[in-house]
C-alpha positions as CSV (number, residue, x, y, z in Angstrom):
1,X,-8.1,1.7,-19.3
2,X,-6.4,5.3,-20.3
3,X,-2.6,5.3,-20.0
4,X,-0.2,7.7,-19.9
5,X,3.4,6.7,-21.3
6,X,3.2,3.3,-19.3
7,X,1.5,4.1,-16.6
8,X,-2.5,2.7,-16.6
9,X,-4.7,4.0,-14.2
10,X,-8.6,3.7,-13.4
11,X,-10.6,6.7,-13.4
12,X,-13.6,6.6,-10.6
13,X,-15.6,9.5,-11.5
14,X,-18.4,11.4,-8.6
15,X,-19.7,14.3,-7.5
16,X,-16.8,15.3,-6.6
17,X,-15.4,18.8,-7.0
18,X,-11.5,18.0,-7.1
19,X,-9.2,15.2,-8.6
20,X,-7.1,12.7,-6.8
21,X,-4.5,10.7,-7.8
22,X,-3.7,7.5,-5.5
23,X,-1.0,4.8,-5.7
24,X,-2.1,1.8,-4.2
25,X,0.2,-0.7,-2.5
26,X,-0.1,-3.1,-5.2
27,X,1.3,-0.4,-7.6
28,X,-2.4,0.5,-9.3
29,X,-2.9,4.3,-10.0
30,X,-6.4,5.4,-9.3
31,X,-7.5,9.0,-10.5
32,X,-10.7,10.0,-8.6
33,X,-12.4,13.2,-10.5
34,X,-15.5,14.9,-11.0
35,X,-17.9,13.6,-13.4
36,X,-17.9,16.4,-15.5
37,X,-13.6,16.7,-15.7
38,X,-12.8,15.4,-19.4
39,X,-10.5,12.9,-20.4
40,X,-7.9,15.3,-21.5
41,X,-7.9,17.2,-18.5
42,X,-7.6,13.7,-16.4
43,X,-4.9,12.8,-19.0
44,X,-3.0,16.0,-18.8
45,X,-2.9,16.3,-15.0
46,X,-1.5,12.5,-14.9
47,X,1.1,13.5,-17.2
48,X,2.0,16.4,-14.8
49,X,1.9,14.1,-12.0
50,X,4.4,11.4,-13.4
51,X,7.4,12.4,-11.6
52,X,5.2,12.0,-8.0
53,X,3.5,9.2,-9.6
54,X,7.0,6.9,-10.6
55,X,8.1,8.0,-6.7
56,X,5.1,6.7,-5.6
57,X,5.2,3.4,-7.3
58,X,8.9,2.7,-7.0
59,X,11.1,4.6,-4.6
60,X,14.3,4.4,-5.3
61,X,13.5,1.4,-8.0
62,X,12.6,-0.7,-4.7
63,X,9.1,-2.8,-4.8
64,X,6.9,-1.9,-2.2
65,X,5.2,-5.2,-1.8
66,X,5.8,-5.7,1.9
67,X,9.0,-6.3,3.8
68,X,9.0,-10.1,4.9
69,X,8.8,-10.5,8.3
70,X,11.2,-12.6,11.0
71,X,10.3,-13.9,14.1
72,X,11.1,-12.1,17.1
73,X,11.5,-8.9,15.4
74,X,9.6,-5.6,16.6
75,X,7.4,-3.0,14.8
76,X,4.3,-0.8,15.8
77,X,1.2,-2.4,14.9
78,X,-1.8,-0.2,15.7
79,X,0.4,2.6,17.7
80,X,1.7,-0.3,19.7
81,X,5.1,-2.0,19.6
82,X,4.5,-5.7,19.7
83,X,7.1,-8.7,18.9
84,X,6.7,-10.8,16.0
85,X,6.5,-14.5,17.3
86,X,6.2,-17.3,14.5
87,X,4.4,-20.3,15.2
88,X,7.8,-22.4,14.5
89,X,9.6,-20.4,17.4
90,X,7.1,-19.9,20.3
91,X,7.4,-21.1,22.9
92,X,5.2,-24.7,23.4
93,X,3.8,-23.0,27.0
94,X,1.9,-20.4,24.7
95,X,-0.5,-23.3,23.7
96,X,-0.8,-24.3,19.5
97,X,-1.6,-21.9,16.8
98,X,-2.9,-22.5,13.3
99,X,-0.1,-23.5,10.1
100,X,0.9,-20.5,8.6
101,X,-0.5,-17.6,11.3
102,X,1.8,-15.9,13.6
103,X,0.7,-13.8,17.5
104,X,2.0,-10.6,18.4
105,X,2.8,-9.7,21.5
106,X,2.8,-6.5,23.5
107,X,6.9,-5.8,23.7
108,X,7.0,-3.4,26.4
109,X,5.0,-5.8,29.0
């Protein structure tokens, strides 16, 4: 796997005719490229990019694994605002759910 400084990233390589850099949610970088770029070029334009690269990993030396979520709390989901409701504080009228899955709920009505 080619690294530059310490970032390691996977080259996918098509017939593509521009490169791409990605940073996945789990913190992977993923350089997409034409198949005839060459490793130098790949390895140079990562260097470049490292600045955009660290931001995109880390911003502001936060993790961006996902934010834990609390029951009751609201966020959009699919364009729609819906309320978190965790199996340990439904209500009982809204039937039983499975261990460890939560509902969501439309919050506007």
């Amino acid at each position: 796997m080619p690294a530059v400084l310490d970032v390691k990233y996977i080259v996918a390589r098509s017939e593509r005719k521009t490169v791409v850099i990605f940073v996945e949610l789990d913190e992977c970088v993923t350089v997409k490229a034409p198949e005839r770029a060459s490793d130098q070029r790949l390895q140079r334009l990562v260097a470049r990019k490292l600045p955009w690269i660290y931001t995109g990993r880390s911003p502001n030396g936060l993790s961006r694994c996902p934010q834990e979520l609390v029951s009751g709390e609201t966020f959009y989901f699919l364009g729609s605002l819906v309320v978190l409701i965790s199996p340990r504080t439904r209500p009982s009228h809204w039937g039983s759910l499975e261990t460890g899955s939560c509902t969501l709920f439309g919050a506007g009505g």
